[in-house]
TORKOL-4160 file (C-alpha; in steps of 0.2 Angstrom, whole numbers, padded with zeros to 4 digits, m for minus):
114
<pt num="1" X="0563" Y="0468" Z="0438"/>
<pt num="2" X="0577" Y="0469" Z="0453"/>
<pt num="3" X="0589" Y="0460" Z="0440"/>
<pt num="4" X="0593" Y="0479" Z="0436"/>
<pt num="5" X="0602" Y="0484" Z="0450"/>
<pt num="6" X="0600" Y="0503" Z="0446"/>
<pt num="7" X="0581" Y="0502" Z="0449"/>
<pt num="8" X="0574" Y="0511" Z="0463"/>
<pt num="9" X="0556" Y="0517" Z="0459"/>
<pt num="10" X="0542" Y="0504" Z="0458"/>
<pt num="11" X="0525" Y="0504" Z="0449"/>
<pt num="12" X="0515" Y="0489" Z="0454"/>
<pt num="13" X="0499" Y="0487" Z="0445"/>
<pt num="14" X="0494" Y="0473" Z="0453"/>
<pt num="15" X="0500" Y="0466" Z="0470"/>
<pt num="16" X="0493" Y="0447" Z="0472"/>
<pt num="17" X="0507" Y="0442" Z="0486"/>
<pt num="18" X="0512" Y="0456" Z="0497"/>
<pt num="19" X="0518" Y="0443" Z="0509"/>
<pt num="20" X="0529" Y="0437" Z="0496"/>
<pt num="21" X="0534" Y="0451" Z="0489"/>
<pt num="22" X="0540" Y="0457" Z="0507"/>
<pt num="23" X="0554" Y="0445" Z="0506"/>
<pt num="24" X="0564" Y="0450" Z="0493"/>
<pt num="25" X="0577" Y="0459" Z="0499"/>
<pt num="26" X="0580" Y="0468" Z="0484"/>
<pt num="27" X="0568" Y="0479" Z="0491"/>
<pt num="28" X="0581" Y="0488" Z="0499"/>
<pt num="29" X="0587" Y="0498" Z="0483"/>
<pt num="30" X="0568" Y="0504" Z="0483"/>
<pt num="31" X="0566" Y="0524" Z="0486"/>
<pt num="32" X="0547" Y="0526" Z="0478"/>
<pt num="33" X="0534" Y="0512" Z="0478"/>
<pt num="34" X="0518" Y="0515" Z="0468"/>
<pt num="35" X="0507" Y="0501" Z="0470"/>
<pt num="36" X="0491" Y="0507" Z="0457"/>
<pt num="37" X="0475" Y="0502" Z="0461"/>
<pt num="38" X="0464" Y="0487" Z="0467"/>
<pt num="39" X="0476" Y="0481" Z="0483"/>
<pt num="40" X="0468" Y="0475" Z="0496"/>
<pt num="41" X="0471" Y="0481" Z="0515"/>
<pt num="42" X="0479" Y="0465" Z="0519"/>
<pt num="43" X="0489" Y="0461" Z="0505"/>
<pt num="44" X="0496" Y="0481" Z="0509"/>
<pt num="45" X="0500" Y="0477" Z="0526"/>
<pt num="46" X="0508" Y="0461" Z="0522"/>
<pt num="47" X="0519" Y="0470" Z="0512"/>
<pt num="48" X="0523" Y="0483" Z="0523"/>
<pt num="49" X="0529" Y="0469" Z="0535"/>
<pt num="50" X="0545" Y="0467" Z="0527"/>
<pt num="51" X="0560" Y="0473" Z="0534"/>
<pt num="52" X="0567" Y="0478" Z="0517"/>
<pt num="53" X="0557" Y="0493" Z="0513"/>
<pt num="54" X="0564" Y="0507" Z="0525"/>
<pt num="55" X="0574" Y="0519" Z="0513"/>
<pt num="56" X="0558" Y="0525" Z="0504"/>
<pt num="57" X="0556" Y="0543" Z="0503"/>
<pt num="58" X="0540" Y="0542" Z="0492"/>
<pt num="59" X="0524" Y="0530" Z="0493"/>
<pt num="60" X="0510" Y="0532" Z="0483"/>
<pt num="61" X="0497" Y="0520" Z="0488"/>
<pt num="62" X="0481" Y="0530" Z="0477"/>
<pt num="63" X="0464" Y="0520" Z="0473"/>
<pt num="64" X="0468" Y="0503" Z="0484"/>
<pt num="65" X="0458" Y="0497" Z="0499"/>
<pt num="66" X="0469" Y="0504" Z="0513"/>
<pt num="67" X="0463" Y="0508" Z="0530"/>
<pt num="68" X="0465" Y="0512" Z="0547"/>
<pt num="69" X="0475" Y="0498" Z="0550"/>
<pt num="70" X="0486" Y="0502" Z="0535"/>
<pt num="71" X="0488" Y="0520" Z="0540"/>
<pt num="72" X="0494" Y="0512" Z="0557"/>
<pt num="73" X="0506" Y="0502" Z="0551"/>
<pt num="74" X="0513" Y="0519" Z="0540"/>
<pt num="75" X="0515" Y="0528" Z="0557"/>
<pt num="76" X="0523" Y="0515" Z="0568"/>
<pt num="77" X="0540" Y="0520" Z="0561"/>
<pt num="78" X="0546" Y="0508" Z="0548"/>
<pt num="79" X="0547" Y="0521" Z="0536"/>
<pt num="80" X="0560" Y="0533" Z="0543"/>
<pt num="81" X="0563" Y="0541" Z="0526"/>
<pt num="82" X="0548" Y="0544" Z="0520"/>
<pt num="83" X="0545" Y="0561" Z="0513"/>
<pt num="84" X="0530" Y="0560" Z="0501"/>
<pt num="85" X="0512" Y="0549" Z="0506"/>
<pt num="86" X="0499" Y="0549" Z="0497"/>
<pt num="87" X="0482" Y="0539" Z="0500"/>
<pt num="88" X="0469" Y="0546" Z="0492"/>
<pt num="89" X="0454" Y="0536" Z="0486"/>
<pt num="90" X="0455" Y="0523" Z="0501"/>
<pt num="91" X="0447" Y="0518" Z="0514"/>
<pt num="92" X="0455" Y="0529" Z="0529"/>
<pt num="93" X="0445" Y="0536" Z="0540"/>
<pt num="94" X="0448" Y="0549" Z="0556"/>
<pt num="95" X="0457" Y="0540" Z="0568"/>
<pt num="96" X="0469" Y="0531" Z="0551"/>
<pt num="97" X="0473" Y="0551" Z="0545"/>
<pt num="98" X="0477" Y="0556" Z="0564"/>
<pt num="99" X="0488" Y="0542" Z="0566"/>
<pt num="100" X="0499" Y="0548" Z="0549"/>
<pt num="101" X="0496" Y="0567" Z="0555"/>
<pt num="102" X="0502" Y="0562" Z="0573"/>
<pt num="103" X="0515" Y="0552" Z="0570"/>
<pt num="104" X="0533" Y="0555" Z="0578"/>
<pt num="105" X="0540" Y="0544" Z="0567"/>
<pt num="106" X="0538" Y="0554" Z="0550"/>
<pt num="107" X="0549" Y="0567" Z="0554"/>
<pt num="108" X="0557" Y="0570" Z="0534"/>
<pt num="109" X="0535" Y="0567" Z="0528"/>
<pt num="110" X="0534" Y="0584" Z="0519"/>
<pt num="111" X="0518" Y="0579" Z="0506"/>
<pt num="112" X="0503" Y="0569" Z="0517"/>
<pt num="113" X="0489" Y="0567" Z="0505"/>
<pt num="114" X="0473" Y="0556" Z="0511"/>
């Protein structure tokens, strides 16, 4: 897929190797990642550890197995950009939400769904 060099939305339907996945550097054209169901909390927050996702403006992480610690990682400022979240049907709870709500770091999110 990142043979196409114009490419910057992803749909991932199935996300066995976040850890992998975080170091491709081709990443860095990415402005929307979809990741669709069934992705567990780690394999999320592995992929969120890469260093090559920060120009997204929109990530739509619906029907996976996020949590708190997911919604942690979202709000320490690795996502700069980020203008549209959405995390419904996951596992966040209060103190996940009003790390995202509280955030300094997502000063361009416009669209918080969770």
């Amino acid at each position: 897929v990142f043979a196409v060099p114009g490419v910057h939305v992803l749909r991932l339907w199935r996300l066995d190797d976040g850890k992998a996945l975080a170091r491709v550097p081709e990443l860095e054209r990415l402005r929307v990642l979809r990741v669709i169901g069934g992705a567990s909390a780690a394999q999320l927050n592995a992929l969120f550890d890469s260093p090559h996702l920060s120009a997204l403006t929109a990530l739509h992480l619906d029907n996976n197995r996020a949590n708190d610690s997911t919604a942690v990682l979202l709000a320490d400022g690795r996502f700069p950009r980020l203008a549209e979240l959405r995390l419904r049907l996951n596992a966040i709870g209060n103190s996940g939400a009003f790390a995202l709500a509280r955030s300094p770091h997502l000063e361009s999110l416009a669209l918080l769904d969770v």
